[in-house]
PABAZA-972562 format. One line per field, with one value per residue (C-alpha): residue number from 1; residue in one letter; x, y, z. Coordinates in steps of 0.5 Angstrom, whole numbers, m for minus. Layout:
N
titor <- NUM:...
drenke <- A:...
u <- X:...
v <- Y:...
w <- Z:...
//
This chain:
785
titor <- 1:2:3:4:5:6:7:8:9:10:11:12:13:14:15:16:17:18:19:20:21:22:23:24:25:26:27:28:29:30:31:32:33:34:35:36:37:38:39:40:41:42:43:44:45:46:47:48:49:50:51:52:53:54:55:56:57:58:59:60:61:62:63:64:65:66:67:68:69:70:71:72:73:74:75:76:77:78:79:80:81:82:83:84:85:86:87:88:89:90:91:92:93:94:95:96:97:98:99:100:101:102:103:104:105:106:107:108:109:110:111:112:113:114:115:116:117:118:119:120:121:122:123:124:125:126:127:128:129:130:131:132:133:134:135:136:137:138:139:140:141:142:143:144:145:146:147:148:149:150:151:152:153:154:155:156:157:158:159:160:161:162:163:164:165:166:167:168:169:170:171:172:173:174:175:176:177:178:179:180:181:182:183:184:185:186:187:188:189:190:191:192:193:194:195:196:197:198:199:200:201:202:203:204:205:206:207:208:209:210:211:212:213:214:215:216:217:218:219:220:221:222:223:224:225:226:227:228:229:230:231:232:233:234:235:236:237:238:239:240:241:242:243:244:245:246:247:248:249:250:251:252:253:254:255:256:257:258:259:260:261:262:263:264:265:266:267:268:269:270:271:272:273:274:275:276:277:278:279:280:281:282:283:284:285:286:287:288:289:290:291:292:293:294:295:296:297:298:299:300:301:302:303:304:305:306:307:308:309:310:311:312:313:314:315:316:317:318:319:320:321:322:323:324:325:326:327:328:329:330:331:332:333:334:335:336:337:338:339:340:341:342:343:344:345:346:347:348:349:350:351:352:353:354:355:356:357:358:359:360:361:362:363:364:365:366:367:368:369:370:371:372:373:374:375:376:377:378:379:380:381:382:383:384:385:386:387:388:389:390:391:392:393:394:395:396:397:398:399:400:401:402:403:404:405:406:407:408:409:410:411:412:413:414:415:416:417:418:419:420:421:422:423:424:425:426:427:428:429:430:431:432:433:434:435:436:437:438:439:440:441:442:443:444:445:446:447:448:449:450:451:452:453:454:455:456:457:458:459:460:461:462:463:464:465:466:467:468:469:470:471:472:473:474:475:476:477:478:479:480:481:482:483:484:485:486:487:488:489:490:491:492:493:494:495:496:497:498:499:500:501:502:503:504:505:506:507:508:509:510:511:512:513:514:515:516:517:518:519:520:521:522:523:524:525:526:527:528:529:530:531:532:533:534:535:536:537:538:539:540:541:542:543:544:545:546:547:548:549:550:551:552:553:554:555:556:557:558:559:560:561:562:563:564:565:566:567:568:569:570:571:572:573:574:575:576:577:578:579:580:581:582:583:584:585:586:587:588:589:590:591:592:593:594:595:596:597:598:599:600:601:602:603:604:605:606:607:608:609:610:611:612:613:614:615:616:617:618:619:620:621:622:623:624:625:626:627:628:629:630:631:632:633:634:635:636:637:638:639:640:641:642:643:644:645:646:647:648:649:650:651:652:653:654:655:656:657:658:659:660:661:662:663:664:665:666:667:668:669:670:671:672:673:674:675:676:677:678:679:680:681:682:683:684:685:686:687:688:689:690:691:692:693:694:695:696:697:698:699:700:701:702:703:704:705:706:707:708:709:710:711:712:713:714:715:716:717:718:719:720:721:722:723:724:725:726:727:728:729:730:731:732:733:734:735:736:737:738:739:740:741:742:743:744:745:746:747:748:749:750:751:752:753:754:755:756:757:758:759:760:761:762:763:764:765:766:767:768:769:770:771:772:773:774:775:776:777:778:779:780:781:782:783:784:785
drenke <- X:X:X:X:X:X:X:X:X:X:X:X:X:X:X:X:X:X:X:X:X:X:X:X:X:X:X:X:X:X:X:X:X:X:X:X:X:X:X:X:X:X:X:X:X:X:X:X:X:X:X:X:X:X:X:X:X:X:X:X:X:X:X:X:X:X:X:X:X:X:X:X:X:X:X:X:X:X:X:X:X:X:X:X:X:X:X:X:X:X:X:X:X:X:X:X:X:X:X:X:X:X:X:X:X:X:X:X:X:X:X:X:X:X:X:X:X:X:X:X:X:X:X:X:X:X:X:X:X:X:X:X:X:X:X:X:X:X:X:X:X:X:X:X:X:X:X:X:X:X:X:X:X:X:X:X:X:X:X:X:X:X:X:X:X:X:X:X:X:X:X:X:X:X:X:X:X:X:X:X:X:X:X:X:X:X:X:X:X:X:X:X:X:X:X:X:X:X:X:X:X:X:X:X:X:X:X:X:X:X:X:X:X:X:X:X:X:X:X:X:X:X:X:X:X:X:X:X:X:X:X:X:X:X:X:X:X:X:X:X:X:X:X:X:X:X:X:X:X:X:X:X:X:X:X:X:X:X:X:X:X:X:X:X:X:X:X:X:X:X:X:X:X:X:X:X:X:X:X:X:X:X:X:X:X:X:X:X:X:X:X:X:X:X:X:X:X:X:X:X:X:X:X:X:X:X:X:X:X:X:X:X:X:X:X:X:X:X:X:X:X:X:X:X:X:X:X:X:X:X:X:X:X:X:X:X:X:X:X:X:X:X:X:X:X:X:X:X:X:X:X:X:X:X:X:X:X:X:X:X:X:X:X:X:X:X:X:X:X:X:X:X:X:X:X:X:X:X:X:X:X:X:X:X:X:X:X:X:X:X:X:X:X:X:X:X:X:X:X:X:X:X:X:X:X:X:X:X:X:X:X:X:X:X:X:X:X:X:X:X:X:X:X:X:X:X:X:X:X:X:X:X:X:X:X:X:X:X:X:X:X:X:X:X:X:X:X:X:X:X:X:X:X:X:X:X:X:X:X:X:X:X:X:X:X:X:X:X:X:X:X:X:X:X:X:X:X:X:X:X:X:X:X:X:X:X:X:X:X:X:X:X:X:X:X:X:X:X:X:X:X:X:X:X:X:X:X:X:X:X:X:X:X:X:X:X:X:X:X:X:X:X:X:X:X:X:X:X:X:X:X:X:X:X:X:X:X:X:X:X:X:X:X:X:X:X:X:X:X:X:X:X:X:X:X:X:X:X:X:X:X:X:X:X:X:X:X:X:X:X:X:X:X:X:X:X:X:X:X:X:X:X:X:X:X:X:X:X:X:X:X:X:X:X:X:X:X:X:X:X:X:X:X:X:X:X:X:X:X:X:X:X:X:X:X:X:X:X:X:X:X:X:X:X:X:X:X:X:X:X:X:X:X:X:X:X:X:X:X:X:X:X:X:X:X:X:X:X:X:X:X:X:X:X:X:X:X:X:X:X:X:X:X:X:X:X:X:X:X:X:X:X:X:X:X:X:X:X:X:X:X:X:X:X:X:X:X:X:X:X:X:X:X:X:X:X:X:X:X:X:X:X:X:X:X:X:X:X:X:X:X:X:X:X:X:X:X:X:X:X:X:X:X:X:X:X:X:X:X:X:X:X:X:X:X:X:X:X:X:X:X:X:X:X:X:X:X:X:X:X:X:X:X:X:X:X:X:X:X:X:X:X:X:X:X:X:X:X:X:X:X:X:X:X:X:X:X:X:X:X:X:X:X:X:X
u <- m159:m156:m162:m158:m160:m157:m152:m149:m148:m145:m141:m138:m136:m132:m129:m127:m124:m120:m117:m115:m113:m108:m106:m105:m98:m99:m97:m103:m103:m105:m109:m114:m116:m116:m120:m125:m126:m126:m132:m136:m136:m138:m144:m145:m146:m150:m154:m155:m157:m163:m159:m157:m164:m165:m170:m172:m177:m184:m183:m190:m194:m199:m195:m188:m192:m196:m188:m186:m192:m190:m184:m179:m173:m174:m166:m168:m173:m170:m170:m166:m171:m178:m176:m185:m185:m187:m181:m180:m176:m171:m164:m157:m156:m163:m161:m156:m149:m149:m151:m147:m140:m142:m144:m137:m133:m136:m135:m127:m125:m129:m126:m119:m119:m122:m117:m111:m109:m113:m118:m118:m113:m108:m104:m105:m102:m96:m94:m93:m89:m85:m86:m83:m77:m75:m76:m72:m66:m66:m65:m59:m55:m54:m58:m61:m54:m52:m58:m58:m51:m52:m59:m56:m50:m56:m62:m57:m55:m63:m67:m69:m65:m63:m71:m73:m67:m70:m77:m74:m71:m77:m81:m75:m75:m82:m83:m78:m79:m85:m84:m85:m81:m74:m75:m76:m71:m65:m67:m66:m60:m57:m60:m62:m55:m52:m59:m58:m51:m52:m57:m64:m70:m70:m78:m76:m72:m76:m83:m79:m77:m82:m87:m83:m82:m90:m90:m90:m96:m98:m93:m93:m92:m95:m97:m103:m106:m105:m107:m114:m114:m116:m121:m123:m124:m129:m133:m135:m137:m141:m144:m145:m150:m154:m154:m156:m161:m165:m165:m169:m163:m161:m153:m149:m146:m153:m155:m148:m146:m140:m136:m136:m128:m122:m115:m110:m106:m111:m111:m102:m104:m109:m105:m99:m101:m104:m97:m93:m98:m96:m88:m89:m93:m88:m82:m86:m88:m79:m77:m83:m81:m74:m75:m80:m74:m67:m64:m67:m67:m60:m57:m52:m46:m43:m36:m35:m36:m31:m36:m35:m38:m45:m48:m55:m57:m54:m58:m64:m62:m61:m64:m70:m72:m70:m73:m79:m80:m78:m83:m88:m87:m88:m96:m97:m96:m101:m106:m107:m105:m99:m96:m100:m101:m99:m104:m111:m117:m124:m126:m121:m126:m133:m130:m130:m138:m140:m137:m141:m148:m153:m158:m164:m167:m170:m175:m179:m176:m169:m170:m172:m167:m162:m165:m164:m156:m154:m159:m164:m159:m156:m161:m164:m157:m157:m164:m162:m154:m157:m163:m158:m155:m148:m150:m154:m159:m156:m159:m162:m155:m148:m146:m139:m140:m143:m138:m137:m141:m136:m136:m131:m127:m123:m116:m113:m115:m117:m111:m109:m115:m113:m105:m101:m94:m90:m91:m91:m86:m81:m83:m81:m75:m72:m76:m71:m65:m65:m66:m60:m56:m59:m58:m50:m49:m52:m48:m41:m43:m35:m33:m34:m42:m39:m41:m49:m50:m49:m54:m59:m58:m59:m66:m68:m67:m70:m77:m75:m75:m81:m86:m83:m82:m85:m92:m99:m97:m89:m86:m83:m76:m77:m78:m72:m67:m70:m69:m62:m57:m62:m62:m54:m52:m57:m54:m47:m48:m51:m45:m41:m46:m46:m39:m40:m47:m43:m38:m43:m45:m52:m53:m49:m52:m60:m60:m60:m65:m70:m69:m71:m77:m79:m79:m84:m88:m88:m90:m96:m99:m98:m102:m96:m97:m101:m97:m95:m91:m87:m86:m82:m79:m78:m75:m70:m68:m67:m63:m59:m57:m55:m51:m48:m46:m43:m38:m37:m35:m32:m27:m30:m33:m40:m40:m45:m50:m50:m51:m56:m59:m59:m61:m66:m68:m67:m72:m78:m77:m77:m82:m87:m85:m85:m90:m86:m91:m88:m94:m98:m99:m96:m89:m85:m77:m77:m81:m75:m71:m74:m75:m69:m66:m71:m70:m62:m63:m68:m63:m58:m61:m63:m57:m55:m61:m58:m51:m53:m57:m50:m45:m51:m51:m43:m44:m50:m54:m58:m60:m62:m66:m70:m70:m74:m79:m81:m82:m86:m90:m92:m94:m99:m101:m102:m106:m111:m112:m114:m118:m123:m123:m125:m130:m134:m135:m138:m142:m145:m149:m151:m146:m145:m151:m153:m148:m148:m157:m154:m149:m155:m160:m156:m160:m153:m147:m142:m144:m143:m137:m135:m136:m133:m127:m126:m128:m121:m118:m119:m118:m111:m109:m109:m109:m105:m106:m107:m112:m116:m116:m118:m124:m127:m126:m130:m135:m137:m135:m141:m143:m138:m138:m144:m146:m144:m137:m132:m128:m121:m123:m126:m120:m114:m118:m118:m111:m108:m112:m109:m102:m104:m105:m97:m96:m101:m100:m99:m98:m96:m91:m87:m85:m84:m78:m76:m75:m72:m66:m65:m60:m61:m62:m68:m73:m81:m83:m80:m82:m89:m89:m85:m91:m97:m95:m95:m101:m105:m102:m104:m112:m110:m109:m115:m119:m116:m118:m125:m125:m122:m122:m119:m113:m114:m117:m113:m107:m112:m117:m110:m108:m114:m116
v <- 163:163:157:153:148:151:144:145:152:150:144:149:154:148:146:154:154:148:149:156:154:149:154:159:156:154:147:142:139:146:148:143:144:151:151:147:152:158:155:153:160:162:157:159:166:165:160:165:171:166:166:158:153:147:143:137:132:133:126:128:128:123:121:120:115:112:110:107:102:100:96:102:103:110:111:109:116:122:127:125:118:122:130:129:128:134:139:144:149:147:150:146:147:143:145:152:152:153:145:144:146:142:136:137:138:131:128:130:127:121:120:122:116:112:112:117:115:108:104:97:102:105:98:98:106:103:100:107:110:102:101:109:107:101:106:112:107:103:109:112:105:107:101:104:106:99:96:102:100:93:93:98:92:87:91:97:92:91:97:102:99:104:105:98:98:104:100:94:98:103:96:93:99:100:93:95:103:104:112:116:122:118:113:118:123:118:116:122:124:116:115:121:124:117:116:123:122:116:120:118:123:128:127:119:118:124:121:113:115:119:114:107:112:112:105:104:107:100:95:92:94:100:106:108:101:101:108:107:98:102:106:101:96:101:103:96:94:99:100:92:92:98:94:88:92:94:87:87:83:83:83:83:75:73:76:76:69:71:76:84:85:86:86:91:84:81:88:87:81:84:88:84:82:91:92:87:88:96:95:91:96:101:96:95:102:103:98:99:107:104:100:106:111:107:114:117:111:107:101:103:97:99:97:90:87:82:76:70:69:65:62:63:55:55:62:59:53:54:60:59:52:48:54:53:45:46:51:47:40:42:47:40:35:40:40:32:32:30:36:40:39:34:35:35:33:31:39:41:37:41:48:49:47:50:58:57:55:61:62:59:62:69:73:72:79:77:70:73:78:72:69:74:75:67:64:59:52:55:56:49:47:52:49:41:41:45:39:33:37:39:46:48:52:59:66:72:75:72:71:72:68:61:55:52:45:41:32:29:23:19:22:17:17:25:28:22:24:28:28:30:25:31:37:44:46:41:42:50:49:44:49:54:51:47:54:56:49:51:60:57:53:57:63:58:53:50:49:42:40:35:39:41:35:32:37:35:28:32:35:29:24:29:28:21:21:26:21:14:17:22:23:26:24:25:30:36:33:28:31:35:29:25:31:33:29:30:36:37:34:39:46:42:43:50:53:52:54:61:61:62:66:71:72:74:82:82:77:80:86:84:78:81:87:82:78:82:83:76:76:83:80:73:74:78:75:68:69:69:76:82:88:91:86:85:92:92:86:90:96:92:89:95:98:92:91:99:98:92:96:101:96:93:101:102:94:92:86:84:78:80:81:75:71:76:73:66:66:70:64:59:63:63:56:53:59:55:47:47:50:56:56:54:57:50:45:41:42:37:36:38:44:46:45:50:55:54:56:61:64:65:66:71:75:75:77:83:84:84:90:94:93:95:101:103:102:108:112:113:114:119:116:113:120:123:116:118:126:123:119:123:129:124:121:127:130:124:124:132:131:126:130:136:132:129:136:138:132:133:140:137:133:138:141:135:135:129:124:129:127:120:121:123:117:113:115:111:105:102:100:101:107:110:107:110:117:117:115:120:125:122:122:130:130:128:133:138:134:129:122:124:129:124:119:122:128:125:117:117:120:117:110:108:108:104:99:98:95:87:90:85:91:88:90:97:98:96:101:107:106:106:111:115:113:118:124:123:124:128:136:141:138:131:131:126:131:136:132:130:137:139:134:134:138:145:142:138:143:142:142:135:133:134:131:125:124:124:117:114:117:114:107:109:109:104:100:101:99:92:92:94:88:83:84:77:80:83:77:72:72:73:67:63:64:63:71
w <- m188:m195:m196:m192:m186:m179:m179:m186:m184:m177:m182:m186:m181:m178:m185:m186:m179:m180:m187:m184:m177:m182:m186:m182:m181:m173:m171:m173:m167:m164:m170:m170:m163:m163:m170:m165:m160:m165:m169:m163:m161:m167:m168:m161:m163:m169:m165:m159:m165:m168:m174:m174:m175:m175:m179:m175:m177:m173:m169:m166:m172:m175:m181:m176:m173:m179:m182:m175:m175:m181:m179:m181:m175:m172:m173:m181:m181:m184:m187:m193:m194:m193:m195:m195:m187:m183:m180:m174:m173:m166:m165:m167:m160:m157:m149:m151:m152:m145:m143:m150:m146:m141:m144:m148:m142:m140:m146:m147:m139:m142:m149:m146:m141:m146:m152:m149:m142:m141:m142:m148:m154:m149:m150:m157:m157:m154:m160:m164:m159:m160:m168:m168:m163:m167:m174:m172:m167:m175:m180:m175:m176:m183:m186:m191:m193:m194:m197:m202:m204:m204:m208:m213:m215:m215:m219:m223:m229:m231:m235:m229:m224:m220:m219:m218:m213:m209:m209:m206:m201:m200:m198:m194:m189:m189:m186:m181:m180:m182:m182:m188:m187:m185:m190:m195:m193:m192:m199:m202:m199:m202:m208:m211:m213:m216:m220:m223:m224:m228:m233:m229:m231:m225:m226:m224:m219:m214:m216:m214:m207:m206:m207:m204:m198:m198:m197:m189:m189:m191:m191:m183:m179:m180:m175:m180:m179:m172:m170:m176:m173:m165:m169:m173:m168:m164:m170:m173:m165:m165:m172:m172:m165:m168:m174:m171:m166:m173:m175:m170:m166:m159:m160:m165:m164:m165:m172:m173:m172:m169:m165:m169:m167:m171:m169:m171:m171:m176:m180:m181:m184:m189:m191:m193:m200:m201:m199:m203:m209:m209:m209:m215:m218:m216:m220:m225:m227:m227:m231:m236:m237:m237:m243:m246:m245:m244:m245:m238:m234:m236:m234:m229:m227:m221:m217:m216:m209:m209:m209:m214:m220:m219:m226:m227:m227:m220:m217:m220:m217:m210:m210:m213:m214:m207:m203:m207:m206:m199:m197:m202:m198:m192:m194:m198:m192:m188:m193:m192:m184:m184:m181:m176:m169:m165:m158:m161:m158:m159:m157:m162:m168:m166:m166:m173:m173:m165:m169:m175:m171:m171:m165:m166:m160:m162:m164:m171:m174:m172:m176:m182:m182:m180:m185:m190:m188:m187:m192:m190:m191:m186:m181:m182:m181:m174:m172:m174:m170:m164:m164:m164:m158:m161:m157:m151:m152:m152:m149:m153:m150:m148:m142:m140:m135:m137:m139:m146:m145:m150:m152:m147:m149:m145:m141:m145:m151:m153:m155:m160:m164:m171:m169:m175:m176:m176:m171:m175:m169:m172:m179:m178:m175:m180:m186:m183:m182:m190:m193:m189:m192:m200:m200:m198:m202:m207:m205:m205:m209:m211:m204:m201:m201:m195:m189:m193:m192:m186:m185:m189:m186:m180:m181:m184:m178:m175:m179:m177:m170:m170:m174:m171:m164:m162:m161:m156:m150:m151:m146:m147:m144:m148:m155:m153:m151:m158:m162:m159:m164:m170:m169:m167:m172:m177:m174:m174:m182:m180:m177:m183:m188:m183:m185:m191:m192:m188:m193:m198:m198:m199:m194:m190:m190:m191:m186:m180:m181:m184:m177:m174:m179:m178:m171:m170:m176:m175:m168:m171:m176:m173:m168:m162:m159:m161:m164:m157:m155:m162:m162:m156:m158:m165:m161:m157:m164:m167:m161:m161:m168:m167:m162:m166:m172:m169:m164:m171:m174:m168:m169:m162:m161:m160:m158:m152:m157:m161:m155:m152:m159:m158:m151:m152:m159:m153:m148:m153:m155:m148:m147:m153:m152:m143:m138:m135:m129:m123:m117:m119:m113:m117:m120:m123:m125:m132:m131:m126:m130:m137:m131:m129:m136:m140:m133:m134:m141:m140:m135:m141:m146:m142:m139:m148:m148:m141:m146:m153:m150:m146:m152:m156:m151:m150:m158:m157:m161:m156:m153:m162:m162:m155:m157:m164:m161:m156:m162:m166:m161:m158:m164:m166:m159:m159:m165:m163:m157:m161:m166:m161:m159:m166:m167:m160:m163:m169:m165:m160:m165:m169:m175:m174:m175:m181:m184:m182:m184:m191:m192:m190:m194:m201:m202:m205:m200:m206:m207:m199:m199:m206:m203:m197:m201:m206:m200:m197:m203:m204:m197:m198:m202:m196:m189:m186:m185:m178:m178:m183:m179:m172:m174:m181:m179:m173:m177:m183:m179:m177:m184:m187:m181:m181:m186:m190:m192:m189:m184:m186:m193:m191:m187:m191:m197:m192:m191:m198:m199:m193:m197:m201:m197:m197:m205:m206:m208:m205:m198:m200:m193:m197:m202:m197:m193:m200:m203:m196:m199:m206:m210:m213:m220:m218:m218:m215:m220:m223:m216:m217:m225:m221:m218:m222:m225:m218:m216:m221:m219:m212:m216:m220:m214:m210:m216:m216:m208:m209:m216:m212:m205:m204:m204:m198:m194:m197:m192:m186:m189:m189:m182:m179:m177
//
């Protein structure tokens, strides 16, 4: 039909239904489905009339079997890569539609088990619903109010800094909410109107907003890279066995050499820099169109805040110099071994070199195809380590079963191996506590230096008594006992540097926001908990610090959360230093004790969590804050139902493995990958970033995710380009929530003039990730991931 194979038509009736389906004015989550089932009746139509034919390759004929013999991969045999190969005619439907509704009902209760109501991502999901709570609980308690007002008296005296302030507070509320549509509106309504009133270009101050707004599309934590990081994590361990299945490979671990997984734990930490490297491009872009253009983006010199005049040599000083010494200190001493660990052992010297061996035992064709990945030195490397011994003799396939054979040392002697003088838990605290003693004394820096510095006496008799004292095989009681007095005497210093610190405004304001963002980030990207966990420590965070401001609002006191706080700093502690486990045959004293106290501290800081949630609900904000949440998660939920729906029907007739063939028929990995990104960046310009991500991912996915991209890489380039759906017109969500808030004299057509400058530094980012990838896997290479 119209000289079209009978799956490129059955492709094009599924685009044109969806489109309509989207434009018809329907609510998205119910178009994409309903857009699924209309084009497979009208496939199912065509197809029943003999209209739709599908050109297949003859796999009986004499030429199939001649490509096969020569060592070409059956699923490498297509019609993109051997157009000369003998055709036959078959429907699009090989059984009929009718074994196709059946085998798309199977697949529907199946995939809805998998990814909806249970299975391996159903934890992982759970952190939308949290990471949602925590944005929408923290956009009700006003905190963008007062980072906005705070940042523009910090930024607003350079050129564009009402712009640059923006940026900065876009990108703190990314890292704390992650939702595009409260960020972007609280902005507008804030910051718009004061930047007009100072003689800001209307075209400036709609596409800055809109475009910082954007930024918790990738700056973690990020529901973009959670919901694309559960996808993703299936993708690549599939795409990676078939791979290895046509390298002639048993597995994936085996050609490979390591496991094909990624985390969205390791995706958060990929996409710190991308993200960082965005908002400086943003501030950038700002304070360059300032000095190009002083008269459409002035120097504006807010209200004094009523805070002392700090030199400059000073600021640089305590806010700048003695943080970067201290923090450089304590990487320098871990570079050479004097911080780390202090519980290392034998096994710990040979897992670096066990993770790197290859298999040895496989077929020829999986040699030369390992070969060719990892290089000969490393297979010689592999056969050598594995004759000495170092490894057992491993199976074509793993077996989950069997125990890791590892060189024993002596009872007594195996955990002194490799123990750094300082342990990094003790080099953390004291890092924390002196950037609290240098910020207040920069803060107030006339006031007496007496109380910082017995503090910092404090903090380096800790270190003292850490190298002298402490060591391996020192208890954790005794750890606590020997750090006590240090340590008293360092938060001594600390309580009186608190005092000042709180009466500084920005600090004020900043702190505990940023808290909480250490704790939901930390526990992440160091490795503590997956995203889950610290979603749900980041929505009781955010509840809590609500029900703060608003006691504060109200002059109550909230001293019950405070301490709710700190028992739950004291749980966590004891949680890392002590074995909480008291159902062992054998419980000692100290392990009483720890219990004992984490237990207590653990049912006040819930009881500070039963309270906060308490002092919001008789406020009515508890309830706005559920009602939000519950309309966001349903809808992304509702959508990815709709969209597996969508994607089923596309593969029922075959569109999805002819796409799939002709992505694969490139020879260049770069260009496959180039074309699936423009084809998600004109995507961008009409769907959402939910609907991108759910129906043309998991197509196009076994491609790019097969291949030698690292999955990190491929996956953080999706997401900033996914970013841009937000910006782009005409249905850039982001425009449409800041249009719904701007004033009548901003008209949408200053919006859409705003946000090409942004658009192009969108591009202009993705092309510094595919030039220097590095950027993407630097943080995760660090940590370990």
């Amino acid at each position: 039909m119209f000289g079209l194979d009978g799956v490129e038509i059955g492709l094009l009736i599924v685009l044109i239904t969806l489109f309509a389906g989207i434009l018809s004015g329907f609510p998205v989550a119910f178009a994409i489905a309903g857009a699924g089932m209309i084009s497979f009746g009208i496939i199912a139509a065509l197809d029943s009339a003999g209209l739709l034919i599908h050109q297949a390759i003859d796999t009986g004929s004499q030429a199939y079997r001649d490509i096969l013999a020569t060592g070409v991969h059956r699923n490498d045999v297509t019609i993109f890569k051997y157009p000369d190969l003998p055709r036959v005619a078959e429907s699009v439907f090989p059984g009929g539609w009718e074994m196709a509704i059946d085998r798309n009902l199977s697949f529907v209760v199946n995939r809805m088990n998998d990814r909806v109501f249970a299975g391996q991502s159903i934890e992982t999901l759970l952190a939308v619903l949290m990471f949602v709570m925590m944005g929408i609980t923290l956009e009700r308690s006003k905190i963008a109010e007062d980072l906005l007002t705070t940042m523009a008296r910090v930024f607003g005296p350079l050129p564009g800094g009402l712009a640059v302030s923006v940026v900065v507070v876009g990108a703190f509320l990314a890292a704390s909410t992650g939702i595009v549509g409260a960020t972007v509106v609280t902005m507008g309504l804030l910051s718009l109107p004061t930047m007009l009133r100072n003689g800001y270009s209307p075209e400036l101050s709609t596409g800055v907003i809109a475009a910082s707004g954007t930024l918790g599309q990738i700056i973690p934590p990020s529901i973009v890279i959670v919901l694309l990081g559960t996808l993703a994590g299936d993708l690549y361990s599939t795409a990676q066995e078939a791979r290895a299945q046509s390298a002639g490979c048993s597995d994936a671990l085996t050609y490979l050499g390591r496991p094909a997984v990624v985390s969205v734990g390791t995706l958060f930490q990929a996409a710190m820099l991308p993200g960082i490297m965005l908002a400086a491009l943003y501030a950038g872009y700002a304070f360059c169109y300032a000095l190009l253009n002083p008269s459409r983006a002035p120097s504006v010199t807010l209200d004094d805040s009523g805070q002392g005049v700090i030199t400059r040599g000073e600021a640089m000083t305590w806010f700048v110099v003695a943080p970067v010494l201290v923090i450089g200190a304590v990487i320098a001493m871990a570079q050479f071994d004097i911080v780390g660990s202090q519980r290392a052992s034998l096994s710990d010297t040979g897992s670096a070199e066990r993770t790197t061996m290859l298999r040895t035992n496989v077929s020829e064709q999986c040699q030369a195809s390992m070969i060719e990945l990892h290089g000969q030195e490393a297979w010689d490397e592999s056969v050598r380590l594995r004759a000495a011994g170092v490894e057992p003799e491993p199976e074509p396939a793993p077996d989950p079963n069997a125990a890791e054979t590892e060189v024993e040392a002596p009872e007594d002697t195996r955990p002194i191996l490799n123990a750094a003088p300082i342990g990094s838990g003790v080099a953390t605290i004291v890092v924390l506590l002196a950037l609290v003693l240098t910020t207040a004394r920069g803060v107030a820096p006339m006031r007496s230096a007496t109380p910082l510095i017995v503090g910092g006496v404090g903090l380096a008799l800790a270190l003292l008594v850490d190298i002298a004292l402490i060591g391996p095989l020192t208890s954790s009681s005794g750890t606590v006992l020997m750090l006590a007095i240090p340590l008293g005497i360092a938060l001594w210093g600390c309580w009186h540097a608190a005092g000042r610190l709180a009466q500084n405004e920005l600090i004020r304001v900043v702190f505990p926001p940023l808290v909480l963002i250490i704790a939901v980030l930390g526990s992440i990207l160091g490795g503590i908990t997956n995203p889950t966990p610290a979603a749900a420590l980041g929505a009781a965070g955010a509840i809590m610090l609500a029900a703060f401001r608003k006691l504060k609002d109200e002059g109550g006191s909230g001293r019950i959360i405070i301490m709710s706080t700190f028992a739950l700093v004291i749980m966590i502690l004891l949680g890392i230093n002590f074995d909480l486990r008291i159902n062992q045959a054998v419980v000692t004293l100290e392990t009483w004790v720890a219990y004992i106290v984490a237990y207590g501290a653990y049912m006040f800081a819930f009881f500070g969590l039963l309270y906060a949630c308490w002092v919001l609900f008789r406020s009515k904000v508890l309830t706005q804050v559920v009602r939000e949440t519950a309309k966001v998660t349903s809808m992304v939920f509702t959508i990815l139902i709709g969209s597996q729906l969508l994607n089923l029907v596309v593969i029922s007739f075959g569109g999805e493995h002819y796409i799939q063939q002709w992505l694969q028929s490139f020879d260049n990995e770069f260009t496959v990958f180039l074309i699936v990104m423009l084809v998600l960046f004109v995507l961008g310009f009409v769907l959402d970033f939910l609907e991108i991500i759910y129906i043309v991912i998991p197509i196009v996915g076994p491609v790019i995710y097969g291949g030698t991209f690292d999955p990190k890489w491929v996956t953080i380039m999706i997401t900033v380009n996914l970013q841009t759906s937000f910006l782009t017109p005409p249905f850039g969500f982001a425009l449409f929530y800041l249009r719904g808030v701007a004033p009548k004299e901003v008209t949408t057509g200053h919006i859409y003039r705003g946000i090409i400058p942004f658009v192009i530094i969108q591009v202009v980012a993705l092309a510094l990730l595919w030039l220097v990838p590095g950027i993407v896997t630097l943080v995760p290479d660090l940590l370990g991931s």
